[in-house]
N, C-alpha and C positions, 0 to 999 in steps of 0.2 A: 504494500500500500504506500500512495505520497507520503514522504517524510520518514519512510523506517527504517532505522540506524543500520538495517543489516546491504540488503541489496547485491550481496553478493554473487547471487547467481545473474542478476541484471547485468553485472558491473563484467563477468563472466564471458556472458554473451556479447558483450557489447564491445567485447576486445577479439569477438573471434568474428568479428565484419571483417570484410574487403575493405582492405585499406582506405580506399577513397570514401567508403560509407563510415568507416569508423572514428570519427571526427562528429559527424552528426548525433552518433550513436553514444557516445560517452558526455554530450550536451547534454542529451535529451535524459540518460543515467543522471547526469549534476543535478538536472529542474526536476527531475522524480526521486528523487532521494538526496535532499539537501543535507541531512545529518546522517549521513551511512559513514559508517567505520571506515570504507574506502574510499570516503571522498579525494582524501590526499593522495594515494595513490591513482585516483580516476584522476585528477586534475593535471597529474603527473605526466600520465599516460597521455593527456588529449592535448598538452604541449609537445610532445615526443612525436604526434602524427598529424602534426601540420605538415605538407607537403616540400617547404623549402627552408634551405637552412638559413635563411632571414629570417621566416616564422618563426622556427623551432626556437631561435635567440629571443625572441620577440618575448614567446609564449613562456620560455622558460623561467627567463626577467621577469615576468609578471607572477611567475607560480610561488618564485622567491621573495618578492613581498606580500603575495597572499599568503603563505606557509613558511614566514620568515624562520621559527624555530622547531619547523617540521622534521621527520624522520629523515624525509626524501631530500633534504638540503644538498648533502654534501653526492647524492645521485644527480638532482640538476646542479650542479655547479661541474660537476665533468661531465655531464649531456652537453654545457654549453659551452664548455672547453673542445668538446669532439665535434661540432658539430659546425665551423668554419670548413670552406671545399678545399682553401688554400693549406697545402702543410703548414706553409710559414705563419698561418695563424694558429694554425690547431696546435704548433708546440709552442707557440708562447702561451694560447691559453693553457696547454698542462702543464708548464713549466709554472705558471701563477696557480693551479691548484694545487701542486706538492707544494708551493712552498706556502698557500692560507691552508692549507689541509694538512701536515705534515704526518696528524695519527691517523688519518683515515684506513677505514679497512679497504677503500676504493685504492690507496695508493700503487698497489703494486701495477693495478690495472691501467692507472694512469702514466706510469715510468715505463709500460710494455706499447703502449699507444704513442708515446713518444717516439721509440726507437723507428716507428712507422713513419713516422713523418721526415725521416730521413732521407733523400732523396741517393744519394753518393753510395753503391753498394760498399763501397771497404768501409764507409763511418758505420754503416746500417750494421752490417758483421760486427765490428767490434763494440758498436752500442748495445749489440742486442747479447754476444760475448759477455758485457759486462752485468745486463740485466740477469745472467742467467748466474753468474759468481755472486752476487747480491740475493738472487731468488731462486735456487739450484733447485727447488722443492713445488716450484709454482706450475701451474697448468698452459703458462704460457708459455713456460720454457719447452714445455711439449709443444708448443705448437710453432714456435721458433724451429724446432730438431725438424720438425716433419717438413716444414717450407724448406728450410736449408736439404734435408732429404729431396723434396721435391725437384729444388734446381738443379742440383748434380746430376742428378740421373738423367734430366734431359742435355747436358753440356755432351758436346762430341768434341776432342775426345774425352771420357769419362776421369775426373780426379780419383784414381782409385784411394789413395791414401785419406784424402779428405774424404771422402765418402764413407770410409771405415772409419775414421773419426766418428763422423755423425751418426753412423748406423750403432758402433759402441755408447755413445751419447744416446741413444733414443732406448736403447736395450736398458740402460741402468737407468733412465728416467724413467720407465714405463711402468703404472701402477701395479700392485701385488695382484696375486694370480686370483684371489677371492675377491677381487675389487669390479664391480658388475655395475653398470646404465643403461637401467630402461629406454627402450627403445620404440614406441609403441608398444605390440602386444608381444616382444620379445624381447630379450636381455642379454650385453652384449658384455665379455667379458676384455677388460680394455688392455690387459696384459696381450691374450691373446689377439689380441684386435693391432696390436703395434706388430708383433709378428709379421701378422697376415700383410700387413703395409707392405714393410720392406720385403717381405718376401713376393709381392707383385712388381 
């Protein structure tokens, strides 16, 4: 009913729209459930899917003085750091949330989104090198191992040694053998999932 704190399964549905309707759809969630538990996070979501990253700044700025001491602060403040098209803006805006955010638990994700904004492959290597001595442990460093997997294997001729680096690097990064992610109606075990990688 209007006005019920809960609205979750609204708020549910109204994220599983076609992008271009889902903007309508999470207004129309706001004006039917003005006190729902999810508003902050619905208000969250309907700056995140404005269509351009003028909006998304626009919308996000505004989410931040609606929800100045909100949960989701330190989420928009690096949506609006990511969300410039130029690198040259997007790593000065991450470079200004590590240093207003310094404990965030967002931090690591914002030092890994830097490295991207790299243009120069030898800085991007050893930027992303260094994220990984700082975060040896993080999920990104997996996903740093498998891109750098990814390009060698297409380079002709193949770096066999560096290749065996990375493939050793992806092996002793690769989650424990009981470490399992749902996958829709199946479950996908990620140890052997890194396997099957390198072994295609």
């Amino acid at each position: 009913r209007r006005g019920y704190r809960g609205g979750g399964i609204n708020y549910t549905a109204a994220m599983t729209k076609p992008s271009a309707d889902r903007p309508a759809a999470l207004k129309q969630f706001l004006a039917d459930f003005p006190d729902s538990t999810m508003k902050e996070q619905a208000s969250l979501s309907l700056a995140m899917s404005q269509p351009t990253s003028a909006e998304k700044i626009v919308s996000l700025k505004q989410f931040l003085i609606d929800f100045p001491n909100g949960t989701q602060k330190e989420q928009a403040n690096l949506n609006i750091a990511m969300a410039p098209p130029a690198a040259a803006d997007r790593a000065a805006g991450l470079r200004k949330f590590i240093e207003e955010f310094p404990s965030s638990r967002l931090r690591e994700q914002a030092e890994y989104q830097l490295t991207l904004t790299i243009t120069a492959a030898g800085e991007r290597q050893a930027a992303q090198e260094q994220f990984i001595k700082d975060h040896p442990k993080s999920t990104y460093a997996t996903t740093i191992y498998q891109n750098w997997f990814d390009t060698l294997v297409r380079e002709k001729p193949v770096n066999a040694a560096r290749l065996g680096q990375v493939i050793d690097a992806m092996l002793a990064a690769a989650p424990p053998a009981d470490r399992t992610l749902p996958v829709g109606e199946f479950t996908v075990n990620m140890r052997a999932s890194t396997f099957n990688t390198i072994a295609d």
